[in-house]
N, C-alpha and C positions, 0 to 999 in steps of 0.2 A: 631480659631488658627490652621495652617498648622503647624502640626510638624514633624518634621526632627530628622532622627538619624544620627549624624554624622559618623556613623563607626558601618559595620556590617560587619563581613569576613560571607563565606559561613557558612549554619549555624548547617553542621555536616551530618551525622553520621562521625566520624573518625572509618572506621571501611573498613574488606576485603568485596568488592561487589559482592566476589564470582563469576567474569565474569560477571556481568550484564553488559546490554552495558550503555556506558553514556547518551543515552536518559532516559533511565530508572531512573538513578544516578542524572539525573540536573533535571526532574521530581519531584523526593521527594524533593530534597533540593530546589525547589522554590516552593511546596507547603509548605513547614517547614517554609519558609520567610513571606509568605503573609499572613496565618493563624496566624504567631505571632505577626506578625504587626498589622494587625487588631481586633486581642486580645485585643490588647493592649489601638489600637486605634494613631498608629504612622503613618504618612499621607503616608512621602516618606524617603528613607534610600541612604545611601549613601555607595556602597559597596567595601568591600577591599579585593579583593580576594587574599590568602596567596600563593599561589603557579600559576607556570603558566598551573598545571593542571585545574585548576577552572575559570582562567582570560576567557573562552570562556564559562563558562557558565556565568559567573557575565554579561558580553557585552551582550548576549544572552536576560537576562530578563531585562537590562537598554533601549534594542532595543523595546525592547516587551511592557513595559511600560516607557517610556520615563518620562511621567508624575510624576511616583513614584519612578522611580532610575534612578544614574548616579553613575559612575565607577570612584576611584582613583589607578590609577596602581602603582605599586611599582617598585623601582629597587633594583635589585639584592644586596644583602646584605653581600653575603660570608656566606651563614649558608644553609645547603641541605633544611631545610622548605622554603625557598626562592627560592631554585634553580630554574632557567630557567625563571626568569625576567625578565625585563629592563635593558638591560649591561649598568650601569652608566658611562663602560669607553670604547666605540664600539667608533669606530673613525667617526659613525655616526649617534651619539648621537642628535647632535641639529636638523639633519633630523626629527630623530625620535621624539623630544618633538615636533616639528611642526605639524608632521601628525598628533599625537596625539590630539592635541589645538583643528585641525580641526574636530576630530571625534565628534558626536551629541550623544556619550554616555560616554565618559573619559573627566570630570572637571578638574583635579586636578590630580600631581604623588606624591609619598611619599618616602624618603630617611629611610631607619633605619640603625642609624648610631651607637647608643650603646646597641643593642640588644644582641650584637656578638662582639668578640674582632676583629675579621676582616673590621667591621665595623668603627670602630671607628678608626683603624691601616689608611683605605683607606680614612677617612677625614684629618686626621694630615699630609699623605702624599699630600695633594692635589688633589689627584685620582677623589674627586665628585666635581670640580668647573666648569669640561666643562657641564656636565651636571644641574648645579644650575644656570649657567649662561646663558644656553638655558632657562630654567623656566623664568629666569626674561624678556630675548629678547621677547620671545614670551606670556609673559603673561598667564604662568599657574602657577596656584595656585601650592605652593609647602608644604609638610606636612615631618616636621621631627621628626624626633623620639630620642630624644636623653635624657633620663630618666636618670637621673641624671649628667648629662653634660650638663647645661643649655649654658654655656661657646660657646658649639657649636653654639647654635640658636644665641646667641649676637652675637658670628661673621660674622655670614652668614647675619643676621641682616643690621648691620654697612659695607657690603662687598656690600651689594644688596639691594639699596634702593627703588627701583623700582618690586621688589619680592613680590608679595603674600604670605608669610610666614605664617604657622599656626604650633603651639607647640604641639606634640601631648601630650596627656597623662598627662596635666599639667605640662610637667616635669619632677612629677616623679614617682619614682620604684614603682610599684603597685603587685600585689600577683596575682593570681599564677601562674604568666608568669615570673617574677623580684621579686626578696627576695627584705623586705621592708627596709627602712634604719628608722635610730633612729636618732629624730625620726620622724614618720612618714611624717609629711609633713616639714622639715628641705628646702627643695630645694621653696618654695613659694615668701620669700623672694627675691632672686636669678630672678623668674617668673616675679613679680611684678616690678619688676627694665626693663624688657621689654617692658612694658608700655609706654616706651615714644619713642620708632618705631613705628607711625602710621601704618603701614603695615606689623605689625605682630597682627595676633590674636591667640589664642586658644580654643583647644579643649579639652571642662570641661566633660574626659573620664572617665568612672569606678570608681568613687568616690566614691557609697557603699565598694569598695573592700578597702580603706582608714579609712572607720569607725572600731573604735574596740566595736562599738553596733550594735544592728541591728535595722530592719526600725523602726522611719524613722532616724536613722542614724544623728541627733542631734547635734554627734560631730564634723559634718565637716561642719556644717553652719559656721565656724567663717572665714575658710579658703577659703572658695565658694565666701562670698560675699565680701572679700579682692581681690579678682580675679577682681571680679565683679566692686568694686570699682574702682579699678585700669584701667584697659583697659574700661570699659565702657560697657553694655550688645551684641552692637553692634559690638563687636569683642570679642565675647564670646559664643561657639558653644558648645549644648549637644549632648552626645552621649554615647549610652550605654555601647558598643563594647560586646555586651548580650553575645556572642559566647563564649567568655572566661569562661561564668558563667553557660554552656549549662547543667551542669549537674541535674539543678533545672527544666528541664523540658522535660526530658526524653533519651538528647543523653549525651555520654558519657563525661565529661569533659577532654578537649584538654592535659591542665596542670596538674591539680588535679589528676590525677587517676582516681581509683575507690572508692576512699574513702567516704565513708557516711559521714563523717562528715564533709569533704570539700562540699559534695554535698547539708548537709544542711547549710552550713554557705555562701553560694553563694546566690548573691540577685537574684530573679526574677524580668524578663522583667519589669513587671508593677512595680515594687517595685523603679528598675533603672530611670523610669518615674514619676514614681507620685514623687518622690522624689523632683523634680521641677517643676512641675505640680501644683500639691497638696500643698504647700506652702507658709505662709502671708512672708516670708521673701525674695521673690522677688516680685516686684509690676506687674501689667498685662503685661505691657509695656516691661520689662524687661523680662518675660516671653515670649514675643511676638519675641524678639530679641532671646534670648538663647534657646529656643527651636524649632528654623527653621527658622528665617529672616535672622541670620549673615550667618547661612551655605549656604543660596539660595545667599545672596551679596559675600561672598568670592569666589563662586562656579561660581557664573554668571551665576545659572541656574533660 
């Protein structure tokens, strides 16, 4: 089995480099990527670099190993962790997802639309249609982000039949980037009713951070294989998004603090794996699709 992480941002230190220069800086963070990947035993990753200071090193090791990564860029969100993006509203925008399409290391862009209240202000107003409507023209896969707003994906959905769509995050609100809603998987339902756009899949993200057990996390099998059931394995992409959880294995957590106890209540990498790995409650086959066949067909890599 080739497996695939659908979603890794850079994978840390969050800290001052003291002046080192960025060779030194993109040096440890892509040995911190390859070492945990192979830890783990994750073939190839699919990376989201959170700011446009890292988008040149993400490009960097997608160019370098081609084989093991490809790059989804983001557009600008309205929030300074984002700043200096993808302007989703540059007057030349559809240039720009075309270049893109062409590059041999950027698959796929990703919208986040309810991260941020400017987010969500710039979909109601219209502000992201030239750019989703470039995604569809030209055929790139497009990833949104709208955790609890499912509302948005059904319309971009029903607007863009021709769109590669992929939900990030199931949906929804996950810890400890988004306070969780009660309760916690409330928005699945909502998810499941997407199901019937061939041309939307998702990305089954940070699911341990949804259990209120720890591994193997038990209580989210009922919600996974509803997923599962619904769309089909073959529009159904794992992904750890480990980085959120980084505090379990030596850098600093993004969200969390410094809190020990957030630090022990975070899955590790392997735990975010074997979770569907390790598993009789999905069949090979279905493993074969959700842990790296849908993200290589949606991706077209």
């Amino acid at each position: 089995m080739n497996i695939v992480d659908a979603q890794l941002h850079e994978p840390g230190p969050w800290m001052d480099w003291d002046g080192a220069p960025d060779s030194i800086r993109d040096g440890v963070l892509t040995e911190a990527l390859l070492s945990g990947m192979d830890a783990v035993g994750v073939d190839r990753a699919v990376l989201f670099p959170t700011s446009a200071e890292y988008e040149g090193w993400a490009q960097q090791v997608a160019s370098t190993w081609p084989d093991r990564f490809t790059c989804v860029r983001c557009f600008d969100y309205g929030s300074p962790v984002g700043a200096g993006l993808l302007d989703p509203m540059s007057a030349d925008v559809e240039a720009r997802v075309a270049e893109l399409r062409d590059s041999s290391h950027v698959s796929g862009l990703r919208m986040v639309v309810s991260f941020v209240p400017e987010g969500l202000r710039r979909f109601q107003d219209g502000l992201w249609d030239g750019a989703i409507e470039a995604c569809e023209k030209y055929e790139m896969p497009l990833f949104v982000y709208c955790s609890g707003h499912l509302e948005i994906a059904r319309s971009i959905a029903m607007r863009y039949p021709n769109l590669r769509l992929v939900v990030d995050h199931l949906g929804v609100k996950q810890p400890p980037s988004e306070e969780i809603e009660s309760p916690t998987w409330r928005g699945i339902p909502e998810l499941v009713e997407l199901a019937r756009f061939p041309h939307v899949a998702v990305k089954m993200c940070g699911v341990p951070s949804l259990s209120s057990e720890r591994y193997p996390y038990e209580d989210t099998w009922e919600h996974v294989r509803r997923v599962v059931d619904a769309f089909g394995a073959d529009r159904v992409m794992w992904a750890s998004d480990n980085s959120r959880f980084r505090g379990r294995h030596g850098w600093r957590p993004r969200f969390s603090g410094d809190s020990a106890q957030a630090v022990m209540d975070s899955p590790t990498y392997a735990e975010s794996l074997s979770l569907f790995r390790d598993t009789a409650v999905l069949t090979e086959d279905e493993k074969h699709w959700v842990l790296g066949a849908t993200a290589r067909r949606v991706l077209g890599w």
